[in-house]
DRENLODREN-747646 format. One record per residue (C-alpha): x, y, z; residue in one letter. Coordinates in nm, 2 decimals, decimal comma. Layout:
<recs>
<px:X py:Y pz:Z aa:A>
...
</recs>
This chain:
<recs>
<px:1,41 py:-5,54 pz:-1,01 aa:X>
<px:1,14 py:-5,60 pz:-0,77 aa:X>
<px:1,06 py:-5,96 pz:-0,91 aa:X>
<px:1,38 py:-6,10 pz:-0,93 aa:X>
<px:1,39 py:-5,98 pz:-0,57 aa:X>
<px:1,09 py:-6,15 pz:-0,49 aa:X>
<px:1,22 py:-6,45 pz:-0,66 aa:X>
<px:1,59 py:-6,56 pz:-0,53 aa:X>
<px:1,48 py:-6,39 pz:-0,13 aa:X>
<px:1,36 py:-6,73 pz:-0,02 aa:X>
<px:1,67 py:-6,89 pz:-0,17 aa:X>
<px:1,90 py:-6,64 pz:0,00 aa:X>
<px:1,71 py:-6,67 pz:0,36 aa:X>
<px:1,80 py:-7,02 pz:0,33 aa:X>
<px:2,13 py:-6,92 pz:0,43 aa:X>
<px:2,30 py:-6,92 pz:0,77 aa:X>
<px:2,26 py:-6,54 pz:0,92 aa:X>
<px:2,11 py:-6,45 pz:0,63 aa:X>
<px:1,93 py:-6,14 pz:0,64 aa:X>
<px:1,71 py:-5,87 pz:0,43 aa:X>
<px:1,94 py:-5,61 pz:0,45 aa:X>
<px:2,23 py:-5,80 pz:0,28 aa:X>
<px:2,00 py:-5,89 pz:-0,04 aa:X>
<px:2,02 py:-5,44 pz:-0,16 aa:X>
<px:2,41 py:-5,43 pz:-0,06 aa:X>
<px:2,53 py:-5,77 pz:-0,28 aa:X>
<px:2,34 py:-5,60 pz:-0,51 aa:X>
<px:2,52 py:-5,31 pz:-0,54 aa:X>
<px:2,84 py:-5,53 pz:-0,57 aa:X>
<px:2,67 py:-5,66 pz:-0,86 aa:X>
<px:2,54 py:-5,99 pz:-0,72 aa:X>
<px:2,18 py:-6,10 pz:-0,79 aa:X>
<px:2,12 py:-6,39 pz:-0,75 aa:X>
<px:2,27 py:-6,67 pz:-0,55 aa:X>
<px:2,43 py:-6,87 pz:-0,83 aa:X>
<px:2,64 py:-6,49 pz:-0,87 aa:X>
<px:2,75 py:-6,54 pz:-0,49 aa:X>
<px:2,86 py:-6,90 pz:-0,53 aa:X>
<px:3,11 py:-6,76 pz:-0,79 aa:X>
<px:3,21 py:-6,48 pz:-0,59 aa:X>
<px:3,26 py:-6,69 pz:-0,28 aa:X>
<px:3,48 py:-6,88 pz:-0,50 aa:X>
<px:3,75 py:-6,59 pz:-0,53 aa:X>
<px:3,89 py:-6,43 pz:-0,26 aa:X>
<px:3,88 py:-6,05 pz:-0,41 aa:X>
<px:3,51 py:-6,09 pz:-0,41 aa:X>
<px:3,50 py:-6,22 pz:-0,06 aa:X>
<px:3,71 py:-5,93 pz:0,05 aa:X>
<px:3,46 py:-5,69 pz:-0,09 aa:X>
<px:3,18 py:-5,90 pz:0,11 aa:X>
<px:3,32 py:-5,83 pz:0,39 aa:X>
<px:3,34 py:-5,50 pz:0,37 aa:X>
<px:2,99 py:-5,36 pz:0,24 aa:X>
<px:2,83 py:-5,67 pz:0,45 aa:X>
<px:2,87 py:-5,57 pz:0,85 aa:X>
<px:2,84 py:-5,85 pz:1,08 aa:X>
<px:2,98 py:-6,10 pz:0,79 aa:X>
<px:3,29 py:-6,27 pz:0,89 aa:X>
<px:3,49 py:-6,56 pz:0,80 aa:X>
<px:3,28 py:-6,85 pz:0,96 aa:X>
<px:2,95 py:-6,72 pz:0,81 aa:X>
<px:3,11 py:-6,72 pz:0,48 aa:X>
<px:3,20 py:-7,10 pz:0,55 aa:X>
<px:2,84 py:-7,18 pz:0,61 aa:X>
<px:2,73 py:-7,00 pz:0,32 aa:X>
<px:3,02 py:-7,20 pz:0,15 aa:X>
<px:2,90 py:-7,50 pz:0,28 aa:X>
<px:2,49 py:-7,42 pz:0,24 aa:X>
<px:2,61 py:-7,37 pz:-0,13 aa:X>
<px:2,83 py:-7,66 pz:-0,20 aa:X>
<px:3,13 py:-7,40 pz:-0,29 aa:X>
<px:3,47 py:-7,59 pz:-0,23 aa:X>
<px:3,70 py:-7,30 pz:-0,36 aa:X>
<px:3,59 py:-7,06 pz:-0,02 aa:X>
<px:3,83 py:-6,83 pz:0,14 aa:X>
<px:3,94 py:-7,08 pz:0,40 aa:X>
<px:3,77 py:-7,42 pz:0,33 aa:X>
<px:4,13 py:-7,48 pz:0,17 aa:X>
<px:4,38 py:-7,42 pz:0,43 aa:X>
<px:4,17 py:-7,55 pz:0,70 aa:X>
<px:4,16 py:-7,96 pz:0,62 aa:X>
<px:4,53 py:-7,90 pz:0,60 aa:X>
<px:4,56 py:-7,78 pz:0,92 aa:X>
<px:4,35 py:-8,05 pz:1,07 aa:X>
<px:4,59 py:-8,31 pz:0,92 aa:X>
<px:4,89 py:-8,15 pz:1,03 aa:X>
<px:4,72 py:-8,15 pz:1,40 aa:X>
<px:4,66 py:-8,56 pz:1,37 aa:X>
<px:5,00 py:-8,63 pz:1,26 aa:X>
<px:5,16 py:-8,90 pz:1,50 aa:X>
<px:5,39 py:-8,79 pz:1,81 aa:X>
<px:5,70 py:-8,96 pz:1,58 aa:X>
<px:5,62 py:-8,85 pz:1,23 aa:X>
<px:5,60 py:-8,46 pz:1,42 aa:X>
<px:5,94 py:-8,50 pz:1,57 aa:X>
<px:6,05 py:-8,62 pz:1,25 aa:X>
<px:5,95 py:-8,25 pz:1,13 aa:X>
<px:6,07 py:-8,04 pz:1,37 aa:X>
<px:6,40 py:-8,19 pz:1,37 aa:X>
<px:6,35 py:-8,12 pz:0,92 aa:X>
<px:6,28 py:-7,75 pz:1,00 aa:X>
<px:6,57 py:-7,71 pz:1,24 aa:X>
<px:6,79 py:-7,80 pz:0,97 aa:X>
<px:6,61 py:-7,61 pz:0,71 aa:X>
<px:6,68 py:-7,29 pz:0,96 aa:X>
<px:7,04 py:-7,34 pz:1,04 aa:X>
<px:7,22 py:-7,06 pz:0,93 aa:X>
<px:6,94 py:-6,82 pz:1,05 aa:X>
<px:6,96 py:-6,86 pz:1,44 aa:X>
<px:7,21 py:-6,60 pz:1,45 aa:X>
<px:6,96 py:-6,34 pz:1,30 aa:X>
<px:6,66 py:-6,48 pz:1,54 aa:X>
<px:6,87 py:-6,44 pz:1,85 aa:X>
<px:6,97 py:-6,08 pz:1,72 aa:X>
<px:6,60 py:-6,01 pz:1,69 aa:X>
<px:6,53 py:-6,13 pz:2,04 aa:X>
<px:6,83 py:-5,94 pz:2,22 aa:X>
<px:6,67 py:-5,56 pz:2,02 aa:X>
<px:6,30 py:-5,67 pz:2,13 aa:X>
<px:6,10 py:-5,67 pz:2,44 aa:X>
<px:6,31 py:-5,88 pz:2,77 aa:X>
<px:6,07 py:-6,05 pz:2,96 aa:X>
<px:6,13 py:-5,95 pz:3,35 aa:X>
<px:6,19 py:-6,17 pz:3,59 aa:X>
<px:5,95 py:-6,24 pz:3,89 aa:X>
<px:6,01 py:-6,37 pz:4,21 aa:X>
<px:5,90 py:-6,69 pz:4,38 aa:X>
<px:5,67 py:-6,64 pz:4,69 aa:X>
<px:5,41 py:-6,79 pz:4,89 aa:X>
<px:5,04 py:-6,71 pz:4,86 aa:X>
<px:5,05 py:-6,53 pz:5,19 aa:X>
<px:5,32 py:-6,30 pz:5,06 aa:X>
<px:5,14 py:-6,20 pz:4,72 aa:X>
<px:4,78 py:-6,16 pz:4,92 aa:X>
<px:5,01 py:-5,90 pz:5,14 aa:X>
<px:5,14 py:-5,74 pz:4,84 aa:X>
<px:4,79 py:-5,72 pz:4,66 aa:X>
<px:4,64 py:-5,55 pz:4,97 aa:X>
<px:4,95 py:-5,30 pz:5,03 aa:X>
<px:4,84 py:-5,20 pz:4,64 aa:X>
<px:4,47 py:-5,13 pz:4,73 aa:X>
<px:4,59 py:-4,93 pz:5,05 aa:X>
<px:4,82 py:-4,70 pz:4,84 aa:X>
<px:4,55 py:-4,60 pz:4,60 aa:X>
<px:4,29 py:-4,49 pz:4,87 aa:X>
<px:4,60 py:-4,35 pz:5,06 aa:X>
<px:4,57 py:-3,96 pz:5,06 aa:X>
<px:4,91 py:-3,73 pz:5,01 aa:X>
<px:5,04 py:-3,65 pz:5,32 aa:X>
<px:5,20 py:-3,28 pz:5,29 aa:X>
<px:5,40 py:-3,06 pz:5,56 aa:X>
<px:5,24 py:-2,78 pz:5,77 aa:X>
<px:5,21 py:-2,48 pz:5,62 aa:X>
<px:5,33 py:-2,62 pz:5,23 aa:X>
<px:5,10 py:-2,40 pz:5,05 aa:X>
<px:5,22 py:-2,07 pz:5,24 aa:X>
<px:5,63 py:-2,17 pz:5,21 aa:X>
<px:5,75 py:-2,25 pz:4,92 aa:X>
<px:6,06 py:-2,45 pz:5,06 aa:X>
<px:5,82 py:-2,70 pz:5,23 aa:X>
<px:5,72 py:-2,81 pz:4,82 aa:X>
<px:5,73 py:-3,16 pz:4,79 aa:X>
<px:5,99 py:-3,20 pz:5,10 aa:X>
<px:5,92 py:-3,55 pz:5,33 aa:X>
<px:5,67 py:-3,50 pz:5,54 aa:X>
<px:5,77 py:-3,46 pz:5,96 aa:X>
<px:5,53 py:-3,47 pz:6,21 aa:X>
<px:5,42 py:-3,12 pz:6,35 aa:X>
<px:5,54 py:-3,04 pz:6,71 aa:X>
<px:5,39 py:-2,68 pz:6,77 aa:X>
<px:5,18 py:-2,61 pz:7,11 aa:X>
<px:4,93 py:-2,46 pz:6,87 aa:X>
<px:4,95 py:-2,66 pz:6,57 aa:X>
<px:4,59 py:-2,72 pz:6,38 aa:X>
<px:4,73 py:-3,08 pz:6,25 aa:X>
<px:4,84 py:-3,19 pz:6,54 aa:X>
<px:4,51 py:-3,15 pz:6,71 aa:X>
<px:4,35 py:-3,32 pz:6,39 aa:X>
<px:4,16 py:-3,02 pz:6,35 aa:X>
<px:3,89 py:-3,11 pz:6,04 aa:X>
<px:3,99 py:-2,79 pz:5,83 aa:X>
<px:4,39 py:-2,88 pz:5,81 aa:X>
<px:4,58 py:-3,21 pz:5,63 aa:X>
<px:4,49 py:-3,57 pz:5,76 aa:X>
<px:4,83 py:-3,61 pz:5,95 aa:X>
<px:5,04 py:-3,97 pz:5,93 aa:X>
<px:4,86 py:-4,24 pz:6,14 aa:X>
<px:4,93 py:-4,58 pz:6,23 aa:X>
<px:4,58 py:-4,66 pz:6,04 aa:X>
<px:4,70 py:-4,59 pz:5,68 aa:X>
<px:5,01 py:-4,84 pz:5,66 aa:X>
<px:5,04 py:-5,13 pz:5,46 aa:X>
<px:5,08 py:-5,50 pz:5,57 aa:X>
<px:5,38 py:-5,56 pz:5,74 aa:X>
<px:5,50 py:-5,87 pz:5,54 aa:X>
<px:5,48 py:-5,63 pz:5,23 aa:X>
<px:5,71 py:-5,35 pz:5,36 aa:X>
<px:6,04 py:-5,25 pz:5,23 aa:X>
<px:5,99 py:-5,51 pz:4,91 aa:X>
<px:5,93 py:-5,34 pz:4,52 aa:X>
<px:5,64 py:-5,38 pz:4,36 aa:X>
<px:5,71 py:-5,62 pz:4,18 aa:X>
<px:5,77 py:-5,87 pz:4,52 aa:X>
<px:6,17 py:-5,88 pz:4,52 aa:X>
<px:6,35 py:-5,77 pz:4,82 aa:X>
<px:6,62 py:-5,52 pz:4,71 aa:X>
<px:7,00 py:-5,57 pz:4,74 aa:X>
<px:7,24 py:-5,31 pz:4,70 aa:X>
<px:7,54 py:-5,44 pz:4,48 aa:X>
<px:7,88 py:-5,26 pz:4,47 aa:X>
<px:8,13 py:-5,54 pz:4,32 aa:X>
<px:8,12 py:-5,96 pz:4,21 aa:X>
<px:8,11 py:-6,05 pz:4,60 aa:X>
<px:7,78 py:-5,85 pz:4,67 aa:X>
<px:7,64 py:-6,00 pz:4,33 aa:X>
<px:7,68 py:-6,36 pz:4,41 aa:X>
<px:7,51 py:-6,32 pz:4,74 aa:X>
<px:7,19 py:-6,21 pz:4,63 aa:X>
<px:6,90 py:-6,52 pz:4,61 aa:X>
<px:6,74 py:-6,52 pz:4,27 aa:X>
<px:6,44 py:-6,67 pz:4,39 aa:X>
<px:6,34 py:-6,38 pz:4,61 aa:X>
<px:6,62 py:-6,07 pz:4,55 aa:X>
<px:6,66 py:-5,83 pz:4,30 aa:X>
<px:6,99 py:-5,61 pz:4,25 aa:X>
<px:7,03 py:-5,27 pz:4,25 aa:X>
<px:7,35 py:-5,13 pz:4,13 aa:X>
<px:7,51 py:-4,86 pz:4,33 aa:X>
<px:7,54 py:-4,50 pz:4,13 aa:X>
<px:7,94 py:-4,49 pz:4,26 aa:X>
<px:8,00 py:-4,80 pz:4,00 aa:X>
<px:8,15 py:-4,73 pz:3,67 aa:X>
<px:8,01 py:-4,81 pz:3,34 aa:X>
<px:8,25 py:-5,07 pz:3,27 aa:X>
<px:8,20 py:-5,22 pz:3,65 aa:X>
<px:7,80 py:-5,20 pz:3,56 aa:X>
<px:7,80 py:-5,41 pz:3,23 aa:X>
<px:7,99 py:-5,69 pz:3,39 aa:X>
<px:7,76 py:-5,73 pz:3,68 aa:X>
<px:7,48 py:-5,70 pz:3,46 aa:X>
<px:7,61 py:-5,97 pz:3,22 aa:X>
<px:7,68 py:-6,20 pz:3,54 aa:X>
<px:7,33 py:-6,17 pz:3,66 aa:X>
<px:7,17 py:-6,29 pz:3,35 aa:X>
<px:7,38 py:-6,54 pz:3,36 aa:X>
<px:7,30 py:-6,62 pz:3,71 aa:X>
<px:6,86 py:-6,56 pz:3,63 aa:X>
<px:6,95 py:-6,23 pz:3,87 aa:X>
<px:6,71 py:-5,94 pz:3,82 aa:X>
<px:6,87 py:-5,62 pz:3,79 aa:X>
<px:6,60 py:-5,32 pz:3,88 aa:X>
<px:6,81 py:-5,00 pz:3,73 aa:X>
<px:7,00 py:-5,14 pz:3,46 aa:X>
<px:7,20 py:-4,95 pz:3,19 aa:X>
<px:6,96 py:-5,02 pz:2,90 aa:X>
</recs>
């Protein structure tokens, strides 16, 4: 076993990426010698198995081998010339062929759009200026370093847990003298840009919507809707229908 080793490792260092290591594992597939791998290249249950007990062996080193052995049957020296003709195909001839396919398809549009209504909805975004998204980027990096402002006294009253937060107005009061020990109180410093207030995250401006009237008001470009809880189910699918109809973002709809 040593000789024949000896023997085909200058042919198989010939190859691209070719390294020692791979000579002991293509032998354990059972291939010796590199007229074995030339017919094993040629099949692609063989290449399969290459590519699992060789690591680092993908497809486009198994084309250069392919190539550095004059194999024609490789696992994708086939289906790529194909491609490339397809690709040089002129601007008529490929009009030609989509308008074939559309044909071909016909009677299955109605399942595609069924696919497309039960899968993801792409959300709409808003259109603003480059002043308005730089506000909106640094209003995100100020609420991260942001710290939780809590009441006075929330950890002794169980009533003040998780209530808004009002500004302490005791003679005595530790936060209101910014005392180090006690809660950083609210502060001018730690607001956001003021081009970015009042708008979601995601940049619309929120309008409230109660019937059709409200609805048609809103600005696509720059408003979102946000349907009032008082309106019905019934109510709610009709203005949600009318906004996609109008490209109108609805930020709590139904489903």
């Amino acid at each position: 076993m040593a000789e024949k080793k000896s023997a085909h490792h200058d042919e198989f260092m010939k190859l691209h990426m070719f390294k020692e290591e791979y000579i002991a594992k293509l032998e354990a597939i059972g291939i010796t010698s590199p007229e074995e791998l030339t017919e094993a290249l040629g099949s692609e249950d063989t290449t399969k198995l290459i590519h699992e007990h060789l690591k680092g062996v993908g497809p486009k080193t198994v084309e250069h081998w392919c190539e550095d052995l004059g194999v024609k049957g490789g696992e994708k020296t086939e289906e790529e010339p194909a491609a490339t003709k397809t690709r040089k195909v002129k601007p008529a001839a490929k009009k030609a062929e989509g308008k074939a396919k559309e044909e071909e398809k016909g009677g299955k549009e109605d399942e595609v759009e069924i696919e497309e209504e039960s899968g993801y909805r792409v959300k709409l975004k808003p259109k603003l200026p480059k002043e308005l998204i730089d506000a909106l980027r640094k209003r995100g990096e100020i609420d991260a370093k942001r710290p939780a402002f809590l009441r006075q006294e929330w950890h002794t009253r169980q009533r003040l847990q998780g209530v808004k937060w009002r500004k302490p107005r005791g003679g005595h009061s530790k936060v209101r003298q910014h005392y180090n020990y006690r809660r950083i109180m609210v502060s001018i410093g730690f607001g956001g840009p003021k081009a970015a207030r009042g708008l979601h995250p995601s940049g619309f401006s929120e309008i409230a919507v109660r019937n059709m009237k409200d609805l048609l008001r809103v600005k696509p470009e720059t408003e979102a809707a946000r349907i009032a809880h008082q309106v019905g189910t019934k109510k709610r699918l009709e203005l949600e229908e009318k906004a996609d109809e109008l490209k109108i973002r609805v930020l709590n709809r139904s489903g």
